[in-house]
Backbone atoms as SQL, in Angstrom:
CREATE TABLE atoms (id INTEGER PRIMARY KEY, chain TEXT, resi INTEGER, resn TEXT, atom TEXT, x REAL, y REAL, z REAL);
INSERT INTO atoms VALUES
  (1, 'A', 1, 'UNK', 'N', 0.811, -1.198, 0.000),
  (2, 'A', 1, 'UNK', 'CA', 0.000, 0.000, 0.000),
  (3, 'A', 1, 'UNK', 'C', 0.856, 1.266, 0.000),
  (4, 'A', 2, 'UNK', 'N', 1.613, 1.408, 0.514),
  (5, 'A', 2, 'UNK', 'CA', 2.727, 2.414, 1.079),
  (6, 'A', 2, 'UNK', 'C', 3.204, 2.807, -0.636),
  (7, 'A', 3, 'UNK', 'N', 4.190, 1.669, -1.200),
  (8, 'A', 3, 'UNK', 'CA', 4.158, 2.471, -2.912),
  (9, 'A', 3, 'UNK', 'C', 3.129, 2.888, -3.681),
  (10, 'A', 4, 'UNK', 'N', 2.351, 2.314, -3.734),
  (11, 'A', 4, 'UNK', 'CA', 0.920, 3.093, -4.547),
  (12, 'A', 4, 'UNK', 'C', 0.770, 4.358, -3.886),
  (13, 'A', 5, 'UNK', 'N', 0.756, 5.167, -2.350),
  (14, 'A', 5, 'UNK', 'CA', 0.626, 6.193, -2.053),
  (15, 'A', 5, 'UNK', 'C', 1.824, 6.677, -2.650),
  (16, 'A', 6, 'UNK', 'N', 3.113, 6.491, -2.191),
  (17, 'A', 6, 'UNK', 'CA', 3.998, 7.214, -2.980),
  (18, 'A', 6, 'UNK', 'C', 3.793, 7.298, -4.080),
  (19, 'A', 7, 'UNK', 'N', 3.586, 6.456, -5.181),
  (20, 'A', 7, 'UNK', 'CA', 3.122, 6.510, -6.630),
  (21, 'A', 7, 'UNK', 'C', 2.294, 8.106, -6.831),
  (22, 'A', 8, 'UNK', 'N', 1.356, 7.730, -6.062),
  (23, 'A', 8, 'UNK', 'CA', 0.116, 8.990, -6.488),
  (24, 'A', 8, 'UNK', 'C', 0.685, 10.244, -6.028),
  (25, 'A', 9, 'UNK', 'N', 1.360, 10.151, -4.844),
  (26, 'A', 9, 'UNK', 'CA', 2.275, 11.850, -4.310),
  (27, 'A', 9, 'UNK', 'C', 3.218, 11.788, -5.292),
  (28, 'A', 10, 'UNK', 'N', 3.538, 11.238, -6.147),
  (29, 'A', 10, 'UNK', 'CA', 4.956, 11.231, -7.235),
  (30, 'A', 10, 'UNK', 'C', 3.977, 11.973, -8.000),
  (31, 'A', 11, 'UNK', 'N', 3.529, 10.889, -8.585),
  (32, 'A', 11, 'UNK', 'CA', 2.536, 11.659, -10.170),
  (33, 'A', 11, 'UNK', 'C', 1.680, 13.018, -9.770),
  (34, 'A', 12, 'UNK', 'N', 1.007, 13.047, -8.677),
  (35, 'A', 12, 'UNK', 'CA', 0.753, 14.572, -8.350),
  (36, 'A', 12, 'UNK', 'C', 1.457, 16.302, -8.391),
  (37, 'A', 13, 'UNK', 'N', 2.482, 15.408, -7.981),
  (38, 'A', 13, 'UNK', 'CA', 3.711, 16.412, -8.008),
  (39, 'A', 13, 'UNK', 'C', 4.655, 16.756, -9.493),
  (40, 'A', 14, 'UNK', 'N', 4.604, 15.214, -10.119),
  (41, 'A', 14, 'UNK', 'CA', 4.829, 15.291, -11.606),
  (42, 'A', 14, 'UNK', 'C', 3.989, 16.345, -12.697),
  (43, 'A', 15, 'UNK', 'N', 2.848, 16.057, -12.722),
  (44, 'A', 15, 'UNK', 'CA', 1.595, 16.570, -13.196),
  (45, 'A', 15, 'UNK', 'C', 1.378, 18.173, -12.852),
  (46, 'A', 16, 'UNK', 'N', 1.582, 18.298, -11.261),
  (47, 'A', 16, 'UNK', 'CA', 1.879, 19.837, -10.984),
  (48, 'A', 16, 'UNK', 'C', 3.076, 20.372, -11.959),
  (49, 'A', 17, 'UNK', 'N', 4.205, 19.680, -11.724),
  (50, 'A', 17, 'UNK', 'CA', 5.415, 20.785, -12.195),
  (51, 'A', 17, 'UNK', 'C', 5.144, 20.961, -13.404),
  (52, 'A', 18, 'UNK', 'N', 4.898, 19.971, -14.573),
  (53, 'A', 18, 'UNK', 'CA', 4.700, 20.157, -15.616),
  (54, 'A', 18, 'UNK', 'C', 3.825, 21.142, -16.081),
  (55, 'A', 19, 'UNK', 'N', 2.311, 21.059, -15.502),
  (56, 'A', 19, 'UNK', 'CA', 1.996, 22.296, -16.191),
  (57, 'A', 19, 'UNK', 'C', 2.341, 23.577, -15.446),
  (58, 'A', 20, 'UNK', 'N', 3.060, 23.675, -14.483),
  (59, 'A', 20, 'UNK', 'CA', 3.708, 24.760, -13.868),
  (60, 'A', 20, 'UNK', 'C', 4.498, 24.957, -14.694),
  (61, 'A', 21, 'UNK', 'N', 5.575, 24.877, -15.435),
  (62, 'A', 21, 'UNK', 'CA', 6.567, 25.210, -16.408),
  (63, 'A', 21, 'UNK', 'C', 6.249, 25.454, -17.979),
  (64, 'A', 22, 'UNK', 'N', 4.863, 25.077, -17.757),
  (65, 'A', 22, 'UNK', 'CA', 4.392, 24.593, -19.578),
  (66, 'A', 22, 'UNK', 'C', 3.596, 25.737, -19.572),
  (67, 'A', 23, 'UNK', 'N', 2.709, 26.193, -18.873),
  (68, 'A', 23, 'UNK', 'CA', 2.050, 26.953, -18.784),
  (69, 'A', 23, 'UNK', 'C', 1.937, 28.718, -18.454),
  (70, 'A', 24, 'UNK', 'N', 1.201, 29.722, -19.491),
  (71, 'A', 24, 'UNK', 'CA', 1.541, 31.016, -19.162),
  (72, 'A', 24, 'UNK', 'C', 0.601, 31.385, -18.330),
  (73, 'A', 25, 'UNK', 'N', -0.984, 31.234, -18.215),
  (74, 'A', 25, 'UNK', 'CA', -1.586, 31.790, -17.397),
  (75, 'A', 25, 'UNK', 'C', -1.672, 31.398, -15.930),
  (76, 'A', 26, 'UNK', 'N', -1.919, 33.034, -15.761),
  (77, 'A', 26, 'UNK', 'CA', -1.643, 32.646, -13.958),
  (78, 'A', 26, 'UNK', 'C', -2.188, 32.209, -12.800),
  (79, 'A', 27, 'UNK', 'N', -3.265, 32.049, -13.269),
  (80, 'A', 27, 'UNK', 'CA', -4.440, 30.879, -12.449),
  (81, 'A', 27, 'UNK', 'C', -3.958, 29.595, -12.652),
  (82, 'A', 28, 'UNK', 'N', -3.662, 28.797, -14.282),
  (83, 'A', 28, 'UNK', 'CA', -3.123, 27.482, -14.276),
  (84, 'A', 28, 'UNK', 'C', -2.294, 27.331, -13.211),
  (85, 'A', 29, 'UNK', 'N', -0.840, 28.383, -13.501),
  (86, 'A', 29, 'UNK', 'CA', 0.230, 28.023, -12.530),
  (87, 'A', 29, 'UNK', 'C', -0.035, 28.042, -10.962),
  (88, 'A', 30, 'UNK', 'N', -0.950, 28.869, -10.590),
  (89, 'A', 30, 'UNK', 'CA', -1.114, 29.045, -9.332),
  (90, 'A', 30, 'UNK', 'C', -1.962, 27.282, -8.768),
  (91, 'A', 31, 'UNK', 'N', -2.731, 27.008, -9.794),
  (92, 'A', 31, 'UNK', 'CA', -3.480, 25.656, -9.233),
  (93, 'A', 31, 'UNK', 'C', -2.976, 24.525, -9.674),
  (94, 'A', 32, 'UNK', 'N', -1.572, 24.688, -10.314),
  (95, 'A', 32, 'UNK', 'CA', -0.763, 23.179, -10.671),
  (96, 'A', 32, 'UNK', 'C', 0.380, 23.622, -9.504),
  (97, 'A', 33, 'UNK', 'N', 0.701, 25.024, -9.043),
  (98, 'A', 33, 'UNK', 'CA', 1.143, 24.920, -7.606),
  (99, 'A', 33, 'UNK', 'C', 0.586, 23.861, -6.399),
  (100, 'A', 34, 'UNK', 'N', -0.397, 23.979, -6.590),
  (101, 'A', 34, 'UNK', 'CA', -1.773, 23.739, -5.676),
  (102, 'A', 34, 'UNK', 'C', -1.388, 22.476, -5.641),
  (103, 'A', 35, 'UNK', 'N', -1.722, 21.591, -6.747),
  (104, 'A', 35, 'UNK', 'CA', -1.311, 20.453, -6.800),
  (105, 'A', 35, 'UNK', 'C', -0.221, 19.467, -6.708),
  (106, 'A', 36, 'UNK', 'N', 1.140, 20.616, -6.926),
  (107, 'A', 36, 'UNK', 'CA', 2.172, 19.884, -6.410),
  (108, 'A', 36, 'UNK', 'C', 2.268, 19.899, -4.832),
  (109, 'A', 37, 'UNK', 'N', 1.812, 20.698, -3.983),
  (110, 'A', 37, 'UNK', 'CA', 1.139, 20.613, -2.279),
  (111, 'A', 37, 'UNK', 'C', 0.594, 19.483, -2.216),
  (112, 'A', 38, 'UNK', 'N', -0.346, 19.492, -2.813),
  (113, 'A', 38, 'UNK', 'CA', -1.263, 18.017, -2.669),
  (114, 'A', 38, 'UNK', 'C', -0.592, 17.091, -2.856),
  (115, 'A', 39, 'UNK', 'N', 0.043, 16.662, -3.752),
  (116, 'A', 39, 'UNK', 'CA', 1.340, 15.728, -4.052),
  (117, 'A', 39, 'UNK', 'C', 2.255, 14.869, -3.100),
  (118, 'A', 40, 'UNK', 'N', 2.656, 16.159, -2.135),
  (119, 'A', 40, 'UNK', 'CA', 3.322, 16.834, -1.002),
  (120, 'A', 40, 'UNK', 'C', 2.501, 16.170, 0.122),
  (121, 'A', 41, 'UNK', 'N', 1.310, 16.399, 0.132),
  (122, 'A', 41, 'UNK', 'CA', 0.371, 16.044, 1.150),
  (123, 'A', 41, 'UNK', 'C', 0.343, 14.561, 1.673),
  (124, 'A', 42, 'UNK', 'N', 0.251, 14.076, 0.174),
  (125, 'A', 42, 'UNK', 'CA', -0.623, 12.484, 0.324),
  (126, 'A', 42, 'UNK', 'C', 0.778, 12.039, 0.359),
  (127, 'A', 43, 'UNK', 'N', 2.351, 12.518, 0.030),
  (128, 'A', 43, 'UNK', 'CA', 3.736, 11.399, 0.501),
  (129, 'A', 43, 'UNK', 'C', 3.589, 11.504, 2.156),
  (130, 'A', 44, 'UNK', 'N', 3.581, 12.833, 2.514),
  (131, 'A', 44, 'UNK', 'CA', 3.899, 13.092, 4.251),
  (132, 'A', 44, 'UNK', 'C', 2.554, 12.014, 4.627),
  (133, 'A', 45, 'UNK', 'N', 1.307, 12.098, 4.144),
  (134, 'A', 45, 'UNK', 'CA', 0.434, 11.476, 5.504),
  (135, 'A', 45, 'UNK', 'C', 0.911, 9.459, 5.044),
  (136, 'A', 46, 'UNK', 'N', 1.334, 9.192, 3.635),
  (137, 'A', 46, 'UNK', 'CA', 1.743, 7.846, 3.455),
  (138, 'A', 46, 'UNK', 'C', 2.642, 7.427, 4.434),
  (139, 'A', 47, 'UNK', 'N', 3.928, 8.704, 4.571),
  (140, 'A', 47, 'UNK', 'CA', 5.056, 8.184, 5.468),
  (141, 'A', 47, 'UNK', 'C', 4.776, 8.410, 7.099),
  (142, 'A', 48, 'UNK', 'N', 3.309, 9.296, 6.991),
  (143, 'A', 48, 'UNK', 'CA', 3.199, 8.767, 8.540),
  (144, 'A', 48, 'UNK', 'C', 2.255, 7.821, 8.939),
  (145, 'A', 49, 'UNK', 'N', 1.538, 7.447, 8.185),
  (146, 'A', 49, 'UNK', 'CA', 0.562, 6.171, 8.469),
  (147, 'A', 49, 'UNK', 'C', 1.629, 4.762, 8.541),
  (148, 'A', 50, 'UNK', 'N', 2.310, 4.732, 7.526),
  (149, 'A', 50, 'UNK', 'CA', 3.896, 3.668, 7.144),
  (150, 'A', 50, 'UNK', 'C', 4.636, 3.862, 7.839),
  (151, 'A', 51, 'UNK', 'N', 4.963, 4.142, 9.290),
  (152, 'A', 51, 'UNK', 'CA', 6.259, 4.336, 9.569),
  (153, 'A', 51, 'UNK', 'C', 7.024, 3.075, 9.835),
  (154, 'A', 52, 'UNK', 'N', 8.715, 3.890, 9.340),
  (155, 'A', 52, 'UNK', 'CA', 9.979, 3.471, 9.042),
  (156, 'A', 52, 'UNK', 'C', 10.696, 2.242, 9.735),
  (157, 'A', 53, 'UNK', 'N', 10.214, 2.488, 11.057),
  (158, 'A', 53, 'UNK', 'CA', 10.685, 1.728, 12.116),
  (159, 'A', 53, 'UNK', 'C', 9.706, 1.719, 13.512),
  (160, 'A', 54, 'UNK', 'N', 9.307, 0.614, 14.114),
  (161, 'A', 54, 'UNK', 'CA', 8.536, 0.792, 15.347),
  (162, 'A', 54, 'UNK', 'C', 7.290, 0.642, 14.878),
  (163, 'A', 55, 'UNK', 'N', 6.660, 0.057, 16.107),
  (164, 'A', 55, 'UNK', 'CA', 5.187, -0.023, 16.077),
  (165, 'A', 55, 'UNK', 'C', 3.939, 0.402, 15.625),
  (166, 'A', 56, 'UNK', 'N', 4.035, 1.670, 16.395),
  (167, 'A', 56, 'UNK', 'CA', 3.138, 2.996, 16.467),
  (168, 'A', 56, 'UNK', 'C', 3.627, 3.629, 15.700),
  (169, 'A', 57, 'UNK', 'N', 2.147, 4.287, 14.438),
  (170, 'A', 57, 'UNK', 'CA', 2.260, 5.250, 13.471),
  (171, 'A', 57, 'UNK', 'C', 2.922, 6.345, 13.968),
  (172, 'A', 58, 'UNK', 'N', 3.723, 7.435, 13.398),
  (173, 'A', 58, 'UNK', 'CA', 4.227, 8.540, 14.307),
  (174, 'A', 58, 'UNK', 'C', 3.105, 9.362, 13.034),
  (175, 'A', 59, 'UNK', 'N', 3.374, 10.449, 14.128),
  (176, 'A', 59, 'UNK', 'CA', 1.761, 11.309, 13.712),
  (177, 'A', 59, 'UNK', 'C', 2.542, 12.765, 13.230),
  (178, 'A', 60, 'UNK', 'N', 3.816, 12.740, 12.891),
  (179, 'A', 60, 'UNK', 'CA', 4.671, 13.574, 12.203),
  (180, 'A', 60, 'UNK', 'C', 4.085, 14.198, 11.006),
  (181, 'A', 61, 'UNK', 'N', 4.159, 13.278, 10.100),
  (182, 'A', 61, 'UNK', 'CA', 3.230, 13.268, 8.549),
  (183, 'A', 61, 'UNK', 'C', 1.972, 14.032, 8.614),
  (184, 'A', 62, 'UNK', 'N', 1.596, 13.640, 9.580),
  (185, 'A', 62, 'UNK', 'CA', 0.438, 14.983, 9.637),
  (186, 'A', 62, 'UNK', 'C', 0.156, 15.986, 10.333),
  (187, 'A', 63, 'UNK', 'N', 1.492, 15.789, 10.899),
  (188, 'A', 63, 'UNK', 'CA', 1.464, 17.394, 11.218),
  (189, 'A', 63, 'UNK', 'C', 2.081, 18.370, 10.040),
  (190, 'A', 64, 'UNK', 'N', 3.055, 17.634, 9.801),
  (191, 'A', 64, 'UNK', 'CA', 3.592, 18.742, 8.570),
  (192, 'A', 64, 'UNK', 'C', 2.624, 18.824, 7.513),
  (193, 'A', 65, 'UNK', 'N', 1.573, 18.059, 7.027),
  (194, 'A', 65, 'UNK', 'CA', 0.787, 17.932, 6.123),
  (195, 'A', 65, 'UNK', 'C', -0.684, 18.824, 6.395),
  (196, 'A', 66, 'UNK', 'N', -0.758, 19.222, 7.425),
  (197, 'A', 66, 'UNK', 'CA', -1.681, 20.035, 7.919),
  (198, 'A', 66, 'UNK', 'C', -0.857, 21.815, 8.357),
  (199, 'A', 67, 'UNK', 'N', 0.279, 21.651, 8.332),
  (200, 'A', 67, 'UNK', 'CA', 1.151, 22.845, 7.874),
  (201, 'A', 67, 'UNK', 'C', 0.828, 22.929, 6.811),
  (202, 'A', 68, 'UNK', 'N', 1.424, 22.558, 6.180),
  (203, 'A', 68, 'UNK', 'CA', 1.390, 22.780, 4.827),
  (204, 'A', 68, 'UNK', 'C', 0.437, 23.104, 3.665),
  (205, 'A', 69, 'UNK', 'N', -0.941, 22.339, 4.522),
  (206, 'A', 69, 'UNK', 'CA', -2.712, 22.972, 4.015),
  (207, 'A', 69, 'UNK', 'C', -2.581, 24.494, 4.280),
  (208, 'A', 70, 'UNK', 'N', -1.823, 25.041, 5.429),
  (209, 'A', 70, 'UNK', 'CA', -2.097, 25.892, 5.800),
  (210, 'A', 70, 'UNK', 'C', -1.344, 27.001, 4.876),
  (211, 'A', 71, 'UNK', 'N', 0.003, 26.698, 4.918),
  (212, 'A', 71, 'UNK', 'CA', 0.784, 26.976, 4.114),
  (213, 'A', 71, 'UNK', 'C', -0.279, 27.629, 2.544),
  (214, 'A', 72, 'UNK', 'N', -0.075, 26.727, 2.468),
  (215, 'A', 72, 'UNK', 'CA', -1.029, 26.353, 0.739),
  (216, 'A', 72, 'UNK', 'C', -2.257, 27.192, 0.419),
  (217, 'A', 73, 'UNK', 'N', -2.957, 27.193, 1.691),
  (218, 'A', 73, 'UNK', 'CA', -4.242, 28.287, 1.762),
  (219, 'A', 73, 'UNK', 'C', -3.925, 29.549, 1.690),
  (220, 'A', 74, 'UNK', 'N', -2.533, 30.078, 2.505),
  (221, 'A', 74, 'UNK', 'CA', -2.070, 31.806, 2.655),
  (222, 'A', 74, 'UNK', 'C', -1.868, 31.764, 1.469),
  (223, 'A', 75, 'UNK', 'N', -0.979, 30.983, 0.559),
  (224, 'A', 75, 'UNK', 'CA', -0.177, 30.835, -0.598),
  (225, 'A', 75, 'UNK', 'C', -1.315, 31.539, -1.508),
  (226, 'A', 76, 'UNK', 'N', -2.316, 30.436, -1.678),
  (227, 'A', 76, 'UNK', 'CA', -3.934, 30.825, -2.613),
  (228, 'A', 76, 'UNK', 'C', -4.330, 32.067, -2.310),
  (229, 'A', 77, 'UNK', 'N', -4.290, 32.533, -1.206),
  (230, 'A', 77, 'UNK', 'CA', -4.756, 33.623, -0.947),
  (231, 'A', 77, 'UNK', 'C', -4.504, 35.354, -1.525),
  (232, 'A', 78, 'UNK', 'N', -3.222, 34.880, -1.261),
  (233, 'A', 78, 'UNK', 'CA', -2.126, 35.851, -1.582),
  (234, 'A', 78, 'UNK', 'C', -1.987, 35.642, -3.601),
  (235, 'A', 79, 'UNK', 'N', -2.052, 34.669, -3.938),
  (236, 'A', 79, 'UNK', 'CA', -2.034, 34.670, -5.174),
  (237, 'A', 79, 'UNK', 'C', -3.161, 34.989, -5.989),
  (238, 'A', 80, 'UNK', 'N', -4.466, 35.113, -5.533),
  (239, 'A', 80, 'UNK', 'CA', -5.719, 35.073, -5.846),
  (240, 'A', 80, 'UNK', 'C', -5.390, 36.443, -5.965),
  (241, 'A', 81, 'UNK', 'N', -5.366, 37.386, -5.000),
  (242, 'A', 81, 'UNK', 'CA', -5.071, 39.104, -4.772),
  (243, 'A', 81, 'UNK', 'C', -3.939, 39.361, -5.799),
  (244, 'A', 82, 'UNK', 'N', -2.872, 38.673, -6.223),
  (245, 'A', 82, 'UNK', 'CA', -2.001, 38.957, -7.160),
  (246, 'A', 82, 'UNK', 'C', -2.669, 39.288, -8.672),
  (247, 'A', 83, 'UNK', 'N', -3.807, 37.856, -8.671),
  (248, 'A', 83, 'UNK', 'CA', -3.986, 37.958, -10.212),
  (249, 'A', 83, 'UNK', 'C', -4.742, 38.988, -10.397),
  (250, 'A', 84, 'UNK', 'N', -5.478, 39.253, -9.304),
  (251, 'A', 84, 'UNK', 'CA', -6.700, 39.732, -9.502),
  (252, 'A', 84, 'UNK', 'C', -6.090, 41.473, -9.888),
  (253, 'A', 85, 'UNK', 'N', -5.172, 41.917, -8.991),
  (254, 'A', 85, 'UNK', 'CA', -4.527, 43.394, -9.420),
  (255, 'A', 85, 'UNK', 'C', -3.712, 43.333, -10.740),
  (256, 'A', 86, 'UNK', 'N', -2.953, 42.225, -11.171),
  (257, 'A', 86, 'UNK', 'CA', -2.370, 42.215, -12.031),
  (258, 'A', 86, 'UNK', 'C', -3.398, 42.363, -13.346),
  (259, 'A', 87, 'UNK', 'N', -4.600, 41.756, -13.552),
  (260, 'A', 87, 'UNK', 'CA', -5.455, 41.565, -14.417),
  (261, 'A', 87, 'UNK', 'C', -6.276, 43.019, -14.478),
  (262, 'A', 88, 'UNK', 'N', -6.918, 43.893, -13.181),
  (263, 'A', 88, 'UNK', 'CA', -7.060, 45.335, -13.412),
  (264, 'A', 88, 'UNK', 'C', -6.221, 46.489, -13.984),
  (265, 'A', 89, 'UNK', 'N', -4.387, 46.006, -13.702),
  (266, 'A', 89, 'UNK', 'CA', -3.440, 46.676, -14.034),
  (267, 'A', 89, 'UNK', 'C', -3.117, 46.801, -15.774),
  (268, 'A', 90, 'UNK', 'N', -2.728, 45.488, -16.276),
  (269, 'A', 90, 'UNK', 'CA', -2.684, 44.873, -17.049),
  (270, 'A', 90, 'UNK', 'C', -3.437, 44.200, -18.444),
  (271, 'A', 91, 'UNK', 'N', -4.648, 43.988, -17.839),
  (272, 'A', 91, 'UNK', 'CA', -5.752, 43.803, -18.858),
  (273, 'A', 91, 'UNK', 'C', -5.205, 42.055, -19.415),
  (274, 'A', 92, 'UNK', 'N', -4.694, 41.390, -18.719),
  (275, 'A', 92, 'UNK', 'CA', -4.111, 40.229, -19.069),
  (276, 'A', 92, 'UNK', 'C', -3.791, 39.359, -18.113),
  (277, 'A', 93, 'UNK', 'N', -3.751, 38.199, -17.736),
  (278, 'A', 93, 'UNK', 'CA', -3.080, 37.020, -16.770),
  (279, 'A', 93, 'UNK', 'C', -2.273, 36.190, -17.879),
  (280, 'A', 94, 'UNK', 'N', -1.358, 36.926, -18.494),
  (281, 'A', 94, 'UNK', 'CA', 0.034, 36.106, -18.897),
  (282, 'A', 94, 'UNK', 'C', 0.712, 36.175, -18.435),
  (283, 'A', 95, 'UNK', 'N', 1.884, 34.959, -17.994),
  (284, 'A', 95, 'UNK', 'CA', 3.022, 35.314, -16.808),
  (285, 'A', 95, 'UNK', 'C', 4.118, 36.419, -17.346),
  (286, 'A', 96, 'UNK', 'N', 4.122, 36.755, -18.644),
  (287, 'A', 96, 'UNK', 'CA', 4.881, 37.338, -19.297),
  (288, 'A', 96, 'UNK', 'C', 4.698, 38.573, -18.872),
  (289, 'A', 97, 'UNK', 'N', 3.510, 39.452, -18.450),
  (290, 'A', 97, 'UNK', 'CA', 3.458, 40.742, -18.242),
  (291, 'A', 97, 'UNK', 'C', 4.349, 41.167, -17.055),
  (292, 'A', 98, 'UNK', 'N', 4.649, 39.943, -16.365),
  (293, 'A', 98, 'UNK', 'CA', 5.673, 40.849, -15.442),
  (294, 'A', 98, 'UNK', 'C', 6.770, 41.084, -15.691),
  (295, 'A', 99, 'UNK', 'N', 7.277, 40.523, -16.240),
  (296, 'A', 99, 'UNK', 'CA', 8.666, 41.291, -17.399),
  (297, 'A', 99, 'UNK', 'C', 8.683, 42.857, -17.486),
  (298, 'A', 100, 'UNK', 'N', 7.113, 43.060, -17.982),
  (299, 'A', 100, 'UNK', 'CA', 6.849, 44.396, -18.273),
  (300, 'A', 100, 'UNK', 'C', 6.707, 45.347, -17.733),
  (301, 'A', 101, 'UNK', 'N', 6.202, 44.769, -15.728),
  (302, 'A', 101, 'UNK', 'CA', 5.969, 45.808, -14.902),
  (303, 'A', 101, 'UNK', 'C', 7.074, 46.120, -14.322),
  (304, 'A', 102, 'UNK', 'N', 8.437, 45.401, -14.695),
  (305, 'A', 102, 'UNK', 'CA', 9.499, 46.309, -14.190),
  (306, 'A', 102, 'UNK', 'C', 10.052, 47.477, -14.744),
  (307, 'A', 103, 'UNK', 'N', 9.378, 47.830, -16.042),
  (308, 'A', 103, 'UNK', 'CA', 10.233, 48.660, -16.797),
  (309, 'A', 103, 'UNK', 'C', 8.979, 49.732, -16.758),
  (310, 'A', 104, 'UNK', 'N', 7.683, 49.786, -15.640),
  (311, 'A', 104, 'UNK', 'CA', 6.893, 50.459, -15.588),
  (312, 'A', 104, 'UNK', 'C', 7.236, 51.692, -15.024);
């Protein structure tokens, strides 16, 4: 059971980066961010349900994995307010326009 979770936090995280790098608009990137978290999520709670050595699950994995929701939520938050000024500023959500607002 333990590789099939890793499997799916692999390919989650695969699937994120890719269209994170492939992609210009800034909602995609912000929610294939999203998804490489999630990715992130389901290895930490695999390796703490699986643990390494010893009996008892250690409950590590989810703590950092419930960081990291949290993490992930300010992240959205803060990026949501990005696009949203960039797109009144701009008239566009291509990642390319910020190139442009330095020479503003």
């Amino acid at each position: 059971m333990l590789p099939s979770l890793l499997a799916l936090g692999a390919a989650l995280f695969a699937l994120g980066l890719v269209g994170f790098v492939t992609r210009r608009n800034l909602i995609i990137i912000f929610l294939c961010t999203e998804l490489m978290f999630q990715g992130i999520v389901v290895t930490l709670v695999a390796f703490g349900r699986y643990p390494l050595a010893g009996n008892t699950p250690a409950v590590d994995g989810q703590m950092f994995s419930l960081f990291l929701l949290v993490v992930a939520a300010a992240e959205a938050a803060l990026a949501l307010a990005m696009v949203v000024l960039l797109f009144r500023y701009r008239g566009t959500l291509d990642a390319n326009v910020f190139k442009q607002l330095r020479d503003a």
